[in-house]
C-alpha positions as CSV (number, residue, x, y, z in Angstrom):
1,X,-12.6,14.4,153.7
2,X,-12.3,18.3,153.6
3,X,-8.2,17.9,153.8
4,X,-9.1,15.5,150.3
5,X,-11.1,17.5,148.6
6,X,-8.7,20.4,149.4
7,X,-6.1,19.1,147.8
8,X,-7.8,17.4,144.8
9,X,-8.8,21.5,144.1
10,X,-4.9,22.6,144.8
11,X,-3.9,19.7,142.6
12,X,-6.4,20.5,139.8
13,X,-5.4,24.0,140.0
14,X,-1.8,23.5,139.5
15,X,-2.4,21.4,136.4
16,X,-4.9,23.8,134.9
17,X,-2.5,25.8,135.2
18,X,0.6,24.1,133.2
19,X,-1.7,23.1,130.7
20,X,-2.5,26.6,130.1
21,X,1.0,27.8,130.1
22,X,2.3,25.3,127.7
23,X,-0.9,26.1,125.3
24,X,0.7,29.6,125.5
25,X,4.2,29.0,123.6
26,X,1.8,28.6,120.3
27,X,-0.1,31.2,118.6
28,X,-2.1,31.1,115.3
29,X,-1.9,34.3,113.7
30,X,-4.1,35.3,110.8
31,X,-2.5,35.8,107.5
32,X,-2.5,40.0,107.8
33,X,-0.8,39.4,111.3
34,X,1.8,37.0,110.1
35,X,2.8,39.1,107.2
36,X,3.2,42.4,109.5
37,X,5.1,40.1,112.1
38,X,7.6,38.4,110.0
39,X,8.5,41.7,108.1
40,X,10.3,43.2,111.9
41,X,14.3,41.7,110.7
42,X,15.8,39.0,112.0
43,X,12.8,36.9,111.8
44,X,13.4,33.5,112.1
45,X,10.7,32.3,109.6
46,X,10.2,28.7,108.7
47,X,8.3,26.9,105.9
48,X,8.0,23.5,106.8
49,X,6.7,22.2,103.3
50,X,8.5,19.9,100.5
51,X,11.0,20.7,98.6
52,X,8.2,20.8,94.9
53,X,5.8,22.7,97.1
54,X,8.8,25.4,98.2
55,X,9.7,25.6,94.5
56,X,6.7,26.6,93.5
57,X,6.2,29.9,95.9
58,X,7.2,30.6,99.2
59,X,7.8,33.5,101.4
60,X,11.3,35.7,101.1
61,X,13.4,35.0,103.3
62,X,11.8,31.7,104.5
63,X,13.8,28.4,105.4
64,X,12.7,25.3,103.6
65,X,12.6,22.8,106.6
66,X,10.4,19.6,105.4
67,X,8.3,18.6,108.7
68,X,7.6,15.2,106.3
69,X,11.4,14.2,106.7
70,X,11.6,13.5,110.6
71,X,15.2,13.3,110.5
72,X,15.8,16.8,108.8
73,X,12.9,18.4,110.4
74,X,14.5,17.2,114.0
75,X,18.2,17.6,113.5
76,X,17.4,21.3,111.6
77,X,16.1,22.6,115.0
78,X,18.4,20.5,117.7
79,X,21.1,23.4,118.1
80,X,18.3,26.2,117.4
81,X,18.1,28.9,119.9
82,X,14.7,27.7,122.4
83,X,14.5,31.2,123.4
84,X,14.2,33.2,119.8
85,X,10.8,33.3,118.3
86,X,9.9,31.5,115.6
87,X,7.3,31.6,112.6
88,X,5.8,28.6,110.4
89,X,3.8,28.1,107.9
90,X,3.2,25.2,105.0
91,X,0.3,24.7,102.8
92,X,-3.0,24.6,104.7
93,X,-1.7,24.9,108.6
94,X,-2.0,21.5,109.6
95,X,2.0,20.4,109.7
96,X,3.0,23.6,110.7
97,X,0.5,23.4,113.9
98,X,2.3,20.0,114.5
99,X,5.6,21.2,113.7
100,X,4.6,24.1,116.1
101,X,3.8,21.3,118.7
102,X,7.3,19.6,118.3
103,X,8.8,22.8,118.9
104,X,6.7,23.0,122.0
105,X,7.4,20.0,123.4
106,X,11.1,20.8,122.6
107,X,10.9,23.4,124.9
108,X,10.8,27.1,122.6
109,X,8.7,29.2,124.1
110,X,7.8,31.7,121.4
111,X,5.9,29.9,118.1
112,X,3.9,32.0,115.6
113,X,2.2,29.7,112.8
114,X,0.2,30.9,110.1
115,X,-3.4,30.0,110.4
116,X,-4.8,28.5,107.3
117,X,-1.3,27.9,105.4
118,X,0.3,29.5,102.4
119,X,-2.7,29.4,99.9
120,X,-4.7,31.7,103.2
121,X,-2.3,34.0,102.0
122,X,-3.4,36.7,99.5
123,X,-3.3,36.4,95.7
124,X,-1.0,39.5,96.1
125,X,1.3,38.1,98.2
126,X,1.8,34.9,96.9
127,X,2.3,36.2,93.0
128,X,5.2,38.5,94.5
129,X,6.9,35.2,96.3
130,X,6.8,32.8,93.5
């Protein structure tokens, strides 16, 4: 019974512990944070929205890659690099947290996506990008 219990712990342990890792490839930045990390170069910056919602504003420099079009959205990112970080965003921040769980499960390690969406953004910001 010891040598059970034991190994139920070491077992719960080790999956605790890939759970936690995987949660870790993912992280929700707040708008201020996204803006000061996409502005380093050579950011790989995505906006997952339509095509009409791209058109009317989006970020410079940002890669219109519709998450709502499965077979674009997937073959876009097959021959990406896994290992180079890479930033999301789209309207409110629900597609990009799934496209950011996609990703995941694709295996890249390094996802920023911006909490809230594009209309979290600033006033400012958004006038400048439109």
């Amino acid at each position: 019974m010891k040598l059970f219990f034991s190994l139920t712990c070491l077992l719960f342990g080790v999956f605790c512990t890939k759970v936690k890792a995987q949660d870790s490839a993912i992280k929700r930045l707040r708008p201020a944070e996204f803006i000061a990390a996409i502005a380093k170069d050579s950011v790989q910056l995505y906006d997952v929205r339509t095509l009409t919602e791209f058109t009317q504003g989006h970020l410079k420099g940002a890669i219109k890659v519709d998450f709502l079009n499965p077979k674009e959205f997937e073959l876009y990112f097959e021959s990406k690099d896994t290992l180079r970080p890479v930033y999301l965003y789209c309207r409110s921040g629900n597609r990009s947290l799934r496209a950011a769980q996609y990703l995941q499960k694709r295996g890249f390690q390094e996802i920023y996506e911006l909490r809230g969406g594009y209309f979290a953004l600033p006033d400012s910001i958004r006038k400048v990008n439109r």
